[in-house]
C-alpha positions in Angstrom: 0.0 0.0 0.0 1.5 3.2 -1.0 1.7 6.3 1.2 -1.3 7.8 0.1 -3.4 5.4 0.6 -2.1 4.8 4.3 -2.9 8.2 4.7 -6.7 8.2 3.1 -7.1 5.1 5.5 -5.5 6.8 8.8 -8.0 9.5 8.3 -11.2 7.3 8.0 -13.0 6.2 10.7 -13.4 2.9 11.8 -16.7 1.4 11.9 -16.9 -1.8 13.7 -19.0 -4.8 12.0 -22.5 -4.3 12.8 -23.9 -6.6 15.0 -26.5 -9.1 14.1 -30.4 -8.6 15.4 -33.4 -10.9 15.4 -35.8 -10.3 13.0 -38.2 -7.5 14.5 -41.2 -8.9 16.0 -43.6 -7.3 13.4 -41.7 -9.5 10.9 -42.5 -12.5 12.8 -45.6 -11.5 13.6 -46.6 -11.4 9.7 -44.9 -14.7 9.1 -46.2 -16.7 11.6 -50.4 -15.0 10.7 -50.1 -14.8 6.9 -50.9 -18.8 6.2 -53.9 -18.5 8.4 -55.1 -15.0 7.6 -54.6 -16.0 3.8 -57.0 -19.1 5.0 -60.0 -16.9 6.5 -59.5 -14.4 2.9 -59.8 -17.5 1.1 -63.1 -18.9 2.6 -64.8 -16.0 2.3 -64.4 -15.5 -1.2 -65.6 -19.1 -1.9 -62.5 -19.7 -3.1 -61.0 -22.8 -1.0 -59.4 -25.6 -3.5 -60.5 -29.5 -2.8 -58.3 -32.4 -3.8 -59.5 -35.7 -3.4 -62.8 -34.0 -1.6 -60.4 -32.6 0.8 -60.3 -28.6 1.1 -56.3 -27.8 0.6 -54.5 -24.1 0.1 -51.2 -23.8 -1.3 -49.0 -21.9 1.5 -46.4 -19.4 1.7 -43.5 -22.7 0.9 -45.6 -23.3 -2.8 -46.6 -27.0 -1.3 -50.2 -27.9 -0.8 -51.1 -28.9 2.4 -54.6 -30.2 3.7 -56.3 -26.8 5.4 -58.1 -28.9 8.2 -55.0 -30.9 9.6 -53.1 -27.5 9.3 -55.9 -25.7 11.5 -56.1 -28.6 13.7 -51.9 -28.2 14.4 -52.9 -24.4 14.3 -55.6 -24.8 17.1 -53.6 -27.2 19.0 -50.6 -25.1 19.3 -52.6 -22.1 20.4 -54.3 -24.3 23.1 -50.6 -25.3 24.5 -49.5 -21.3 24.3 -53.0 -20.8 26.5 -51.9 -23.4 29.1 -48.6 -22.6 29.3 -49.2 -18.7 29.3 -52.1 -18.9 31.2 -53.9 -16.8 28.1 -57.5 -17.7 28.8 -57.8 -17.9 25.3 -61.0 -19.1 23.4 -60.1 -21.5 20.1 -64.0 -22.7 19.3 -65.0 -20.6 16.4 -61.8 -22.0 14.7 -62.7 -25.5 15.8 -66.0 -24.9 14.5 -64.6 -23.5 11.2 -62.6 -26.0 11.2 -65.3 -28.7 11.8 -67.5 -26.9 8.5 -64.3 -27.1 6.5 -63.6 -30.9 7.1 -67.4 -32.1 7.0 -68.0 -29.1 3.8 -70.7 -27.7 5.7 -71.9 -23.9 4.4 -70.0 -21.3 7.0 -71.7 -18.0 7.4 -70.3 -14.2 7.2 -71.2 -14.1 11.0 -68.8 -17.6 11.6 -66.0 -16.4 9.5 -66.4 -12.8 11.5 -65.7 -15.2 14.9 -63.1 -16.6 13.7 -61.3 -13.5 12.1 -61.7 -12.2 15.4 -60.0 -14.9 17.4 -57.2 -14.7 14.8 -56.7 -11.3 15.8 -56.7 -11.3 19.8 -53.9 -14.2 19.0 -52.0 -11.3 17.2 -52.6 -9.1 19.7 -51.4 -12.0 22.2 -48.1 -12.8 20.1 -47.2 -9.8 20.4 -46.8 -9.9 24.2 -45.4 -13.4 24.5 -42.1 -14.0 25.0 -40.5 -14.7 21.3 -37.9 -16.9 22.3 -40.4 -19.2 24.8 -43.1 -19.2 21.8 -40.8 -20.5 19.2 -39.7 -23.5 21.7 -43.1 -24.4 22.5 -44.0 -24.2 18.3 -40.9 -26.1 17.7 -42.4 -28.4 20.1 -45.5 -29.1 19.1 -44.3 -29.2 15.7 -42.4 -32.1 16.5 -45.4 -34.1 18.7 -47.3 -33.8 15.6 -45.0 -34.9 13.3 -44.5 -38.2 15.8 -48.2 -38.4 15.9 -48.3 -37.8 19.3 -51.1 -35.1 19.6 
């Protein structure tokens, strides 16, 4: 390195590497909802696909997956985060919408308004759990479903 450049580089200021931060929570907060909120857009517009007479949405990954065994995981996680938090959270208008989708029952405006409605206090609720705790107790029910265990 010649001299000038020394000197160009003596005059600079240093800037340490930045350091690395989690993703921020609204982030999170849109990636964990979108799936399920693109779920309640879709039923209301009629617009739910069925394969083999089984109602399936193609999610965020491009793979189809069966909509009522992803509620079910869905509801069933959300009933662990109420016991574990002690949330006093109410599931049953996404059971029930859950129950219409599997048995393709007709689900009315005042159903899907239940259910949109529970899917927001659960925003509101994700918001003020710990992330950290949350994404243990996902990764674990993740995993008892995948063993069959739930």
């Amino acid at each position: 390195m010649n001299r000038q450049l020394r000197r160009i580089a003596a005059k600079q200021k240093y800037y340490p590497e930045p350091k690395k931060v989690a993703l921020p929570k609204i982030l999170d907060e849109y990636d964990v909802f979108t799936d399920i909120e693109r779920l309640l857009d879709k039923v209301e517009l009629g617009e739910i696909e069925h394969i083999n007479g089984n109602p399936v949405m193609q999610y965020k990954d491009g793979e189809w997956y069966e909509v009522v065994p992803a509620m079910n995981g869905w509801i069933s996680a959300w009933k662990m985060f109420d016991q574990k938090f002690q949330l006093n959270h109410d599931v049953a208008p996404l059971v029930r919408l859950c129950n219409q989708l599997n048995y393709n029952s007709p689900i009315t405006v005042k159903q899907l308004q239940e259910a949109r409605a529970v899917v927001m206090e659960q925003r509101r609720l994700f918001r003020s759990l710990p992330r950290d705790e949350i994404a243990s107790a996902a990764k674990t029910k993740q995993i008892a479903l995948l063993m069959g265990q739930d």
